[in-house]
Rosetta silent file (secondary structure, phi, psi, omega in degrees, C-alpha in Angstrom):
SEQUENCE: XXXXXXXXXXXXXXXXXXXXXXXXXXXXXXXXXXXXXXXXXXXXXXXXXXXXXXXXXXXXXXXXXXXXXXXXXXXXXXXXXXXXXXXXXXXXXXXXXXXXXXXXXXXXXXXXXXXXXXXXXXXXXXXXXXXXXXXXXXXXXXXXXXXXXXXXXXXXXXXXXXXXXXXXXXXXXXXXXXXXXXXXXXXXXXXXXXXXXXXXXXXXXXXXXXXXXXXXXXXXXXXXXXXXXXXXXXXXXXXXXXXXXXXXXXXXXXXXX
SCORE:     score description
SCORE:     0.000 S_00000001
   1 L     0.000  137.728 -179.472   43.550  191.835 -147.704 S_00000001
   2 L   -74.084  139.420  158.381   46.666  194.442 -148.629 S_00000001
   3 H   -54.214  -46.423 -165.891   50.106  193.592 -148.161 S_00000001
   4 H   -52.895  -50.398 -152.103   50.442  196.889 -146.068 S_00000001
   5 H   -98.876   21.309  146.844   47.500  195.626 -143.761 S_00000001
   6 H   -62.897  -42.241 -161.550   48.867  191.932 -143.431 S_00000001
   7 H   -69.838  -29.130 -178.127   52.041  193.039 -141.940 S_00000001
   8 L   -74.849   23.182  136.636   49.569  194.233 -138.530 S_00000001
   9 L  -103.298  -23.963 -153.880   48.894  190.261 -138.445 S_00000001
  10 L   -90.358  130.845  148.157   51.971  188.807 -138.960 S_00000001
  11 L   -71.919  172.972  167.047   54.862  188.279 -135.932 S_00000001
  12 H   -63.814  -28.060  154.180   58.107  188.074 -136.491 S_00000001
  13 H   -99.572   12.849  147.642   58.292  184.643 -136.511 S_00000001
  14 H   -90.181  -33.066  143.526   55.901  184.293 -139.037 S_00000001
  15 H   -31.129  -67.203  157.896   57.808  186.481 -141.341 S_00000001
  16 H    -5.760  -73.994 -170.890   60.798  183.911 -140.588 S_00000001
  17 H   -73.114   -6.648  178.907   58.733  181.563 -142.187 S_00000001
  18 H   -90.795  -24.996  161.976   57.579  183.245 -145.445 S_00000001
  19 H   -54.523  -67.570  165.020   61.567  183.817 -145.839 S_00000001
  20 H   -26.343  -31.174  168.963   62.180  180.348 -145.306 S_00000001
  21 H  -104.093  -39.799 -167.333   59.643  179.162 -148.265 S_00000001
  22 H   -82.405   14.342  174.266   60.593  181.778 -150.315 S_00000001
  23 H   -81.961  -46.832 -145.386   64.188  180.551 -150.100 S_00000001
  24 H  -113.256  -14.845  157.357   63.078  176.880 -150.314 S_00000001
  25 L    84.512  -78.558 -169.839   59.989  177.242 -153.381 S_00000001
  26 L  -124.352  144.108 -179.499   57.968  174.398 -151.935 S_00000001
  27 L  -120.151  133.506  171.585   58.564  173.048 -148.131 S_00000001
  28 L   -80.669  150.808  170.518   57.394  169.633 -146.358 S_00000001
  29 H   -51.822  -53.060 -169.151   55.438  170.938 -143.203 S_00000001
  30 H   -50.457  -40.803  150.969   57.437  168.531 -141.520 S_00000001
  31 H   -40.606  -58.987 -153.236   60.831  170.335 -143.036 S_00000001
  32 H   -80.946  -26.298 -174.189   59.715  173.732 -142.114 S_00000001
  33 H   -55.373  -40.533 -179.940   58.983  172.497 -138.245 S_00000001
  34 H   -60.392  -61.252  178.365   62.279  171.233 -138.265 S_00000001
  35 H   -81.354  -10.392  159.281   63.817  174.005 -139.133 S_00000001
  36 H   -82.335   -9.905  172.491   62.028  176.774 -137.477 S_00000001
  37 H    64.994   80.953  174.421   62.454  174.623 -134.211 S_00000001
  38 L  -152.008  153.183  165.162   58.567  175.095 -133.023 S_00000001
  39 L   -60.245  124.806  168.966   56.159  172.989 -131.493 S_00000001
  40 H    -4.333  -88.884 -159.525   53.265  171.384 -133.975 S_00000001
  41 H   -46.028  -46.046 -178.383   50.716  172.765 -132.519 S_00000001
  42 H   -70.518    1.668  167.900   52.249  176.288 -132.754 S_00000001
  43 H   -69.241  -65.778  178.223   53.259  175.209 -136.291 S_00000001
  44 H   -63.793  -30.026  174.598   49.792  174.324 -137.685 S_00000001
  45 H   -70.803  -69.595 -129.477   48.121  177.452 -135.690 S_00000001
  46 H   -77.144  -36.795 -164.334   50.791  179.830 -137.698 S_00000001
  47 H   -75.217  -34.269  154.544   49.863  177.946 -141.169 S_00000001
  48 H   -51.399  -50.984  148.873   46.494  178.449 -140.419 S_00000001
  49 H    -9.948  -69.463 -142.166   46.848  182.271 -139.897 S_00000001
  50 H   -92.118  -21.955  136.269   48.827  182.839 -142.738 S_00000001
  51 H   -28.013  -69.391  146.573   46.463  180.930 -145.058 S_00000001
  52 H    -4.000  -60.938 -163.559   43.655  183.138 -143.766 S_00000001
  53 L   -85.062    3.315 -174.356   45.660  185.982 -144.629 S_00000001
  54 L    54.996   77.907 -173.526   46.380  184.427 -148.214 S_00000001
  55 L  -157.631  -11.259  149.027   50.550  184.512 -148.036 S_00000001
  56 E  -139.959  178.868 -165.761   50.707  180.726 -148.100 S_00000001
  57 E  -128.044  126.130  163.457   49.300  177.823 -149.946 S_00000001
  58 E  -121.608  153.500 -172.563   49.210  174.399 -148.683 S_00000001
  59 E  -140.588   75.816  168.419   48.599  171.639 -150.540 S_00000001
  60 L   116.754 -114.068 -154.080   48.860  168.086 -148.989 S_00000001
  61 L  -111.901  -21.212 -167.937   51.668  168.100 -146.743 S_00000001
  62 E   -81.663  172.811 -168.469   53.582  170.395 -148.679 S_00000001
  63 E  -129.573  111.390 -178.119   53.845  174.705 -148.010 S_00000001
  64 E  -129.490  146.510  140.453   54.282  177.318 -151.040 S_00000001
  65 E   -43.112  123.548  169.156   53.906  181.112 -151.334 S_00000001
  66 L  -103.620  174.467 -175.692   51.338  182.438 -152.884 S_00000001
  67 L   -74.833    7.735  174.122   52.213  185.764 -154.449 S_00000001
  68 L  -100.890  -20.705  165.645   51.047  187.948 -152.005 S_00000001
  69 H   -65.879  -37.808 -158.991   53.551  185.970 -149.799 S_00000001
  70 H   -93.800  -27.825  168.361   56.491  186.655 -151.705 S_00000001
  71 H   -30.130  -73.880  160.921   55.208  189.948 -152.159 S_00000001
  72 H   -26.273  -42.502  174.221   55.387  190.710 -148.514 S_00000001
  73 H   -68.662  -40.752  170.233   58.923  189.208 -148.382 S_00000001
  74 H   -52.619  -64.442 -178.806   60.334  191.365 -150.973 S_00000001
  75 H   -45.126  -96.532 -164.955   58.685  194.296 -149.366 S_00000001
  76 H   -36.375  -71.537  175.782   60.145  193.755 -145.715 S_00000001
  77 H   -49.357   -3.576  160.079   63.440  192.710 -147.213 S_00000001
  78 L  -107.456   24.576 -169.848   63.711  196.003 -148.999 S_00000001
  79 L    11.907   55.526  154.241   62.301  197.606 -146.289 S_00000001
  80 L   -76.548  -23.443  146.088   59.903  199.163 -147.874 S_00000001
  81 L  -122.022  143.258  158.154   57.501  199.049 -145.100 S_00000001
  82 L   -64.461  104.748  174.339   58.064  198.937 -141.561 S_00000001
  83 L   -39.280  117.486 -158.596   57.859  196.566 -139.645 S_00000001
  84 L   -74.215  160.040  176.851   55.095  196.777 -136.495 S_00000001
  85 L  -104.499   91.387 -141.351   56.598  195.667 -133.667 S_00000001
  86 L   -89.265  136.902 -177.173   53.738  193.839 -131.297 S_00000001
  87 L   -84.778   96.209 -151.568   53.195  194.540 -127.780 S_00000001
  88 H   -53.613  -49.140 -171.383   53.509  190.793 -126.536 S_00000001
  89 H   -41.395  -54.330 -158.868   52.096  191.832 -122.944 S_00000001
  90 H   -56.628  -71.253 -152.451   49.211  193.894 -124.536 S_00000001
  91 H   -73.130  -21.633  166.881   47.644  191.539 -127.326 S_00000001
  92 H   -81.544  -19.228 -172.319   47.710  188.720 -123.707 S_00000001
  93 H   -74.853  -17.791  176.014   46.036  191.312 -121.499 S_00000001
  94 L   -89.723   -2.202  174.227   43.214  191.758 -124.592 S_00000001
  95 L    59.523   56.172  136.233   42.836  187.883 -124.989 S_00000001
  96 L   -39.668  -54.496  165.341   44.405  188.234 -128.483 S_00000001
  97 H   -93.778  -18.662  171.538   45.328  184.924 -129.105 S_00000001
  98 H   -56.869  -45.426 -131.534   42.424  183.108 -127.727 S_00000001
  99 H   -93.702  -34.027 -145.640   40.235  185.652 -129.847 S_00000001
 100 H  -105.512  -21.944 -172.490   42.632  184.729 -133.154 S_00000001
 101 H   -76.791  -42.995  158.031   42.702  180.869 -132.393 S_00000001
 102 L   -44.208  -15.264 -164.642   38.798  181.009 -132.210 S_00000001
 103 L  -120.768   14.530  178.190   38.135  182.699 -135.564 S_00000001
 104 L  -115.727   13.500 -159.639   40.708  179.795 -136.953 S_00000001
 105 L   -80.106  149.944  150.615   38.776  177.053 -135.614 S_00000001
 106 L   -42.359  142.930 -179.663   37.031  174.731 -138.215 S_00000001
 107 H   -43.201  -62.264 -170.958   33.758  175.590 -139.388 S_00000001
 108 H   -38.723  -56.856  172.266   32.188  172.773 -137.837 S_00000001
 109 H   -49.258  -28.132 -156.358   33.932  173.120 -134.645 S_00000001
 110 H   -97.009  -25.490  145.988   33.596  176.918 -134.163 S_00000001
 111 H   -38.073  -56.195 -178.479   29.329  176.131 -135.119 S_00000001
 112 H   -68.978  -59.608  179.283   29.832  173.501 -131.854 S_00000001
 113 H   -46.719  -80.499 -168.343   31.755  176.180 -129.429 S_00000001
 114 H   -29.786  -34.567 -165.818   28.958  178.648 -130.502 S_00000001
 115 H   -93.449  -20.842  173.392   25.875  176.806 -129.763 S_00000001
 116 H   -69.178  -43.979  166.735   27.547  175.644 -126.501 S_00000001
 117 H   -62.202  -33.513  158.192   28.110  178.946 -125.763 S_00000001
 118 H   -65.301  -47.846 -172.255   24.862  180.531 -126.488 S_00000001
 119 H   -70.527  -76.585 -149.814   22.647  177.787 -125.256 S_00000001
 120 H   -41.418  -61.238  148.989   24.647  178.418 -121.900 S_00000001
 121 H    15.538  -56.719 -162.291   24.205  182.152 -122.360 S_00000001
 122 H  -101.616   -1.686  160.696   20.701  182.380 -122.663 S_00000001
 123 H   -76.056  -26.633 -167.191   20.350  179.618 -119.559 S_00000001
 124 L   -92.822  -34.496  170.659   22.012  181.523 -117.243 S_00000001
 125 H   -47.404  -65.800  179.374   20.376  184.749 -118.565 S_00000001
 126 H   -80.964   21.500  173.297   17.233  183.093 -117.190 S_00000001
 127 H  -118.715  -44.224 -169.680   18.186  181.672 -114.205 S_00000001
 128 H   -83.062    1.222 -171.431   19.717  185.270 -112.941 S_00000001
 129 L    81.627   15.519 -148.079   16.748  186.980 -114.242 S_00000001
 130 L   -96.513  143.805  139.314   18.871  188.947 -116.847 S_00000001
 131 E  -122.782  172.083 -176.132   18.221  190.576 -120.092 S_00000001
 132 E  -130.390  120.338  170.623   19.749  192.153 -122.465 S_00000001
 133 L  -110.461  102.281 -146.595   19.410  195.552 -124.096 S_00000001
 134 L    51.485 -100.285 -160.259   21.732  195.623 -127.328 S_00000001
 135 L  -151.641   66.961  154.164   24.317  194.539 -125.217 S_00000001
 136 L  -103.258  142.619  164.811   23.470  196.304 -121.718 S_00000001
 137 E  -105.144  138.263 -178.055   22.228  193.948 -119.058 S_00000001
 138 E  -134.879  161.301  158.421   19.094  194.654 -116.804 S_00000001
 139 L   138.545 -171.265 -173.715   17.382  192.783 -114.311 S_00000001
 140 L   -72.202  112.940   22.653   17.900  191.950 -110.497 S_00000001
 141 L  -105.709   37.745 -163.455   20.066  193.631 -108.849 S_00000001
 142 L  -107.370  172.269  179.222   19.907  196.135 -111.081 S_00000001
 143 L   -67.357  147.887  163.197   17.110  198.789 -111.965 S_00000001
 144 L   -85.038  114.425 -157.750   14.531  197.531 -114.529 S_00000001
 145 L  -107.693  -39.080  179.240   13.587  199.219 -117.088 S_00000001
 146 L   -38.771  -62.304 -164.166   10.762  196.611 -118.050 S_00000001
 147 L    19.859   93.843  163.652    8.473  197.228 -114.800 S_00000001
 148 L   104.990  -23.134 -168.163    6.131  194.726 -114.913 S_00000001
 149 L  -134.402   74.645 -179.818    6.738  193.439 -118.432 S_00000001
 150 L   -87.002  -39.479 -169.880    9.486  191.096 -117.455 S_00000001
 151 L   -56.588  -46.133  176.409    8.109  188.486 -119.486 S_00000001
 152 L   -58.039  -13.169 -170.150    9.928  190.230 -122.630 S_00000001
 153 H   -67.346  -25.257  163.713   13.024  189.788 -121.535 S_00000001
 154 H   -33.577  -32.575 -156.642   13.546  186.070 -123.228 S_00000001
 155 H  -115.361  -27.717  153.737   12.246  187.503 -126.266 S_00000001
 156 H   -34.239  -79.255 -125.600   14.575  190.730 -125.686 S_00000001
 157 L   -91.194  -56.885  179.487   17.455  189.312 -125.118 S_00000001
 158 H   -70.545  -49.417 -178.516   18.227  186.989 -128.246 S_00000001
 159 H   -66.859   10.755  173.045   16.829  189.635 -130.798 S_00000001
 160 H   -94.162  -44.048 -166.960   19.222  192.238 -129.193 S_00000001
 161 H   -76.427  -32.906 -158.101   22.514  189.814 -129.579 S_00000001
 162 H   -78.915  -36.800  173.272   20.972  188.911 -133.124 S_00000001
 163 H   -68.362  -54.551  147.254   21.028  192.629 -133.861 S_00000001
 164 H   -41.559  -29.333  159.593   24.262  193.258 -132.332 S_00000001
 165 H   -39.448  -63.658 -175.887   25.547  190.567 -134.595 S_00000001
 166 H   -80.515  -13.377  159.836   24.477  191.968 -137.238 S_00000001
 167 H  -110.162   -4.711  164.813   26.062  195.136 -137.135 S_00000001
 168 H   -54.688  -60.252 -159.270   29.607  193.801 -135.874 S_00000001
 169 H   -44.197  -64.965  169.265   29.403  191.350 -138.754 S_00000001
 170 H   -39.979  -50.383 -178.641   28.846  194.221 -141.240 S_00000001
 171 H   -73.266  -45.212 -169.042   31.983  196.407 -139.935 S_00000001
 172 L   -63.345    5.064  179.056   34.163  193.646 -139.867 S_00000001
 173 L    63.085   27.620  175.427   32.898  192.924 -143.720 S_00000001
 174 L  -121.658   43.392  179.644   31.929  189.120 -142.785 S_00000001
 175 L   -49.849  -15.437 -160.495   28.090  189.320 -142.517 S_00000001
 176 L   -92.250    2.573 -169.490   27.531  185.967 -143.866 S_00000001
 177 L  -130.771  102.600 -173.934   30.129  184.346 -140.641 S_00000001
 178 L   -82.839  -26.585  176.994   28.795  184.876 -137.244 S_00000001
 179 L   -79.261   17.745  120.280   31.350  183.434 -135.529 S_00000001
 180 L   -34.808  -96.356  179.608   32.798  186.641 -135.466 S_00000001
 181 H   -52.477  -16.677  179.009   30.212  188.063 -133.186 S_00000001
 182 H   -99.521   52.626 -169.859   30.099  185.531 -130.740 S_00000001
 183 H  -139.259  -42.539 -170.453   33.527  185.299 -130.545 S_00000001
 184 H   -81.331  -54.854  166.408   33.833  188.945 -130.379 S_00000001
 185 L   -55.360    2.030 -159.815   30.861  189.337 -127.713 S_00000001
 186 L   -69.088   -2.217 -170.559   32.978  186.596 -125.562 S_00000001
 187 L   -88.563  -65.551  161.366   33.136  189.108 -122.518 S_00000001
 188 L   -34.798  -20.405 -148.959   29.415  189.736 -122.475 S_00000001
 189 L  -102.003  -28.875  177.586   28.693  186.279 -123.351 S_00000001
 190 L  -107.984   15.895 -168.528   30.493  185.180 -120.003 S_00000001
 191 H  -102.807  -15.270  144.959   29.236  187.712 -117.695 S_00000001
 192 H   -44.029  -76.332  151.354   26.099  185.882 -116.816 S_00000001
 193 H    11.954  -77.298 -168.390   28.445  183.297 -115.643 S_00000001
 194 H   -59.516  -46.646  159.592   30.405  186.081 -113.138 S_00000001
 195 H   -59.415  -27.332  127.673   26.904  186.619 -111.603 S_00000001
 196 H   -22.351  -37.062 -156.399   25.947  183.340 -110.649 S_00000001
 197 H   -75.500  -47.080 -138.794   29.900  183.079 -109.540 S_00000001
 198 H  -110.224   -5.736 -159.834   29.460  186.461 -107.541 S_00000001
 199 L   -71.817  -32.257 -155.130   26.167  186.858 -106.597 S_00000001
 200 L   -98.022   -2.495 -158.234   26.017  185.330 -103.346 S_00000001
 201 L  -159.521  -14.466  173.575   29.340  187.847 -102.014 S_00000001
 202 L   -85.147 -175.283 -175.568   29.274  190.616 -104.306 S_00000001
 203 L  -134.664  150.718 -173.270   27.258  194.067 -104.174 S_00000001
 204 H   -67.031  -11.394  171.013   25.434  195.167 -106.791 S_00000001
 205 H   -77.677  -17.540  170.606   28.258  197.967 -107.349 S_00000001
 206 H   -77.159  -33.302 -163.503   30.771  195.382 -108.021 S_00000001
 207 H   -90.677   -7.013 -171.051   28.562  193.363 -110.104 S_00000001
 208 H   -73.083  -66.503 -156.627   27.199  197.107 -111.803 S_00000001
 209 H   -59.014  -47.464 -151.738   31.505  197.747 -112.202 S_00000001
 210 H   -85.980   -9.274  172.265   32.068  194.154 -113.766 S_00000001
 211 H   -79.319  -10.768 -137.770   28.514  195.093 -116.612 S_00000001
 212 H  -116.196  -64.304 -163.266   30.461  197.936 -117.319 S_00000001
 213 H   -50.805  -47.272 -161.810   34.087  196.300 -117.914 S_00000001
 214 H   -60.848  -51.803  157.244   32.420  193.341 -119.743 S_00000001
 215 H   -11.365  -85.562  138.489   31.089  195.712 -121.865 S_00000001
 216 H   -27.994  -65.716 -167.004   34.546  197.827 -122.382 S_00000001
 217 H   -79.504   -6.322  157.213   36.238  194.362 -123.078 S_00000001
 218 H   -71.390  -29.601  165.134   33.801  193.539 -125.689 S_00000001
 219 H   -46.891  -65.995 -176.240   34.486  196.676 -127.240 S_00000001
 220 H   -49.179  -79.327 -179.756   37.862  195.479 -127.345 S_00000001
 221 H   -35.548  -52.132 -161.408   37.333  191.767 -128.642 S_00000001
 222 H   -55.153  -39.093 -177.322   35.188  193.041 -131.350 S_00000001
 223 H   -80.362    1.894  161.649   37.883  194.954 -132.314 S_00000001
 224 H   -73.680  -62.331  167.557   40.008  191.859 -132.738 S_00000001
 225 H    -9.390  -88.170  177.711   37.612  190.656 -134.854 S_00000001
 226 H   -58.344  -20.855  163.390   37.383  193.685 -137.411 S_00000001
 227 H   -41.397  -61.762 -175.596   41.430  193.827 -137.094 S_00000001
 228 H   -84.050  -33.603 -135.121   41.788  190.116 -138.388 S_00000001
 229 H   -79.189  -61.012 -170.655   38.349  189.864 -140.880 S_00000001
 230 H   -96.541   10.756  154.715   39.934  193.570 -142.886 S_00000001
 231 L    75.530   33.135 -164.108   43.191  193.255 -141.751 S_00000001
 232 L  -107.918  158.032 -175.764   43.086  196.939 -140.370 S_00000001
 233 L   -76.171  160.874  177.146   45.468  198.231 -137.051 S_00000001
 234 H   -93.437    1.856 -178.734   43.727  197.362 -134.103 S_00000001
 235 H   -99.771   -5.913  171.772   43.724  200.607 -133.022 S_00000001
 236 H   -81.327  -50.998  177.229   41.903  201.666 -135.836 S_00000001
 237 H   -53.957  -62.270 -179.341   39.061  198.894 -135.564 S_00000001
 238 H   -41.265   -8.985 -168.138   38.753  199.713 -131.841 S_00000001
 239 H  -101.705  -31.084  170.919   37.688  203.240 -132.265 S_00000001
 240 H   -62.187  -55.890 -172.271   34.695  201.875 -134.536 S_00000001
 241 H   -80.138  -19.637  144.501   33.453  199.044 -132.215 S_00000001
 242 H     3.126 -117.274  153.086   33.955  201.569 -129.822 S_00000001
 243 H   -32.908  -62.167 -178.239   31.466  203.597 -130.629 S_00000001
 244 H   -83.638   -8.195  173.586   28.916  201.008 -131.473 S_00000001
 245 H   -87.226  -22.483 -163.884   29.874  198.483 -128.660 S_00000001
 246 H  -111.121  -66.242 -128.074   31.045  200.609 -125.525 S_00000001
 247 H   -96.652  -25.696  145.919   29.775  204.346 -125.918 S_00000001
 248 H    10.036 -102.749  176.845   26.631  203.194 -127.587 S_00000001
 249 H   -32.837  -67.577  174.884   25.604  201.008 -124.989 S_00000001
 250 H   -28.167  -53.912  170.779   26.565  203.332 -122.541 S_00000001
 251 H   -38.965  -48.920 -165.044   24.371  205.971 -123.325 S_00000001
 252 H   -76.280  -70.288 -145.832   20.925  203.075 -123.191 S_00000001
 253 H   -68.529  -36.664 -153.694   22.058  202.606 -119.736 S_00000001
 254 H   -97.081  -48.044 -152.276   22.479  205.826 -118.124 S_00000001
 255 H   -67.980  -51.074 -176.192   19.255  206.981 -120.422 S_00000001
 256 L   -74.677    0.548 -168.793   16.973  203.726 -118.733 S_00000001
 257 L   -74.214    0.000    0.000   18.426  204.141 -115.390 S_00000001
């Protein structure tokens, strides 16, 4: 990842802290908490980050720069690039940091959220009667595309998300780490869910309007995704998953209706 396309991860108070070690050479964690005055948890999420993003090195307890860290400091302190300024409101209304806390999770862990998450997924897919085409949903109360050959949808359904997967995975440059797409897919992924929730008091144009947003906000997520994986603006990634997540899709719906 480029220094240039680090600074579109970084807040301001993580900058703080790559000043602070590069003042200080090597830091106890316990040191830098103190002196940035932050809560653990938001201590250990930020260390995690900026590992990820290779700008620091920890090693036991202790915190160092790596040289793309100090890079970055030098650069901002000479203002040689400009700093982005983050739209706090924005990155909560896109479920930014849930999306960034999820792709920091431990392997292990973020393998257990997935499979919880899937296995529900594909239960509730078959208890509403739902499939999925690339990442459209059909089934009751919606028009069918199937007629009569319903029976595919089980077999549909996974090998569509599995495809979908597989080309998220590629733009974001992680094919070999999946927990990208389902992380990225988390709007679609819950939208079985909303029907079960909604089913009994909704109309099929509300539950039609809420395939369409889940859709749109996967679009979105995804675009968290390719944002943190290449370290690209998010408005740049969004115009990609765009196109293959939103206007895509869009099309196989209005074309099967």
């Amino acid at each position: 990842m480029s220094i240039e396309s680090a600074l579109y991860m970084v807040k301001k108070r993580h900058l703080a802290m790559l000043s602070l070690l590069s003042e200080v050479g090597v830091a106890d964690i316990d040191e830098v908490r103190r002196r940035m005055n932050m809560p653990v948890s938001t201590l250990f999420y930020d260390v995690r980050l900026l590992e990820r993003l290779g700008l620091i090195r920890r090693k036991g307890g202790l915190l160092m720069l790596t040289s793309d860290g100090r890079r970055l400091v030098e650069l901002f302190g000479n203002h040689s690039l400009r700093y982005r300024t983050h739209n706090m409101l924005f990155d909560l209304l896109v479920m930014k940091p849930l999306i960034i806390y999820l792709l920091l999770l431990p392997g292990r862990a973020m393998v257990l959220v997935g499979a919880a998450l899937l296995s529900m997924w594909m239960y509730l897919t078959q208890v509403n009667g739902l499939y999925m085409l690339y990442l459209v949903y059909f089934g009751p109360p919606f028009e069918n595309p199937l007629r009569g050959m319903e029976y595919l949808g089980p077999i549909i359904t996974p090998v569509s998300f599995a495809a979908a997967a597989l080309a998220l995975a590629k733009v974001s440059g992680s094919a070999r780490d999946l927990r990208g797409p389902t992380v990225g897919f988390l709007p679609i992924l819950v939208y079985p869910s909303l029907v079960v929730l909604l089913k009994p008091v909704a109309t099929a144009l509300v539950l039609d309007m809420l395939r369409f947003l889940a859709m749109l906000a996967s679009s979105v997520t995804s675009a968290i995704v390719v944002s943190f994986n290449r370290g690209s603006k998010l408005e740049t990634a969004f115009v990609s998953t765009a196109s293959l997540f939103f206007i895509l899709p869009t099309f196989l719906y209005l074309a099967l209706r």
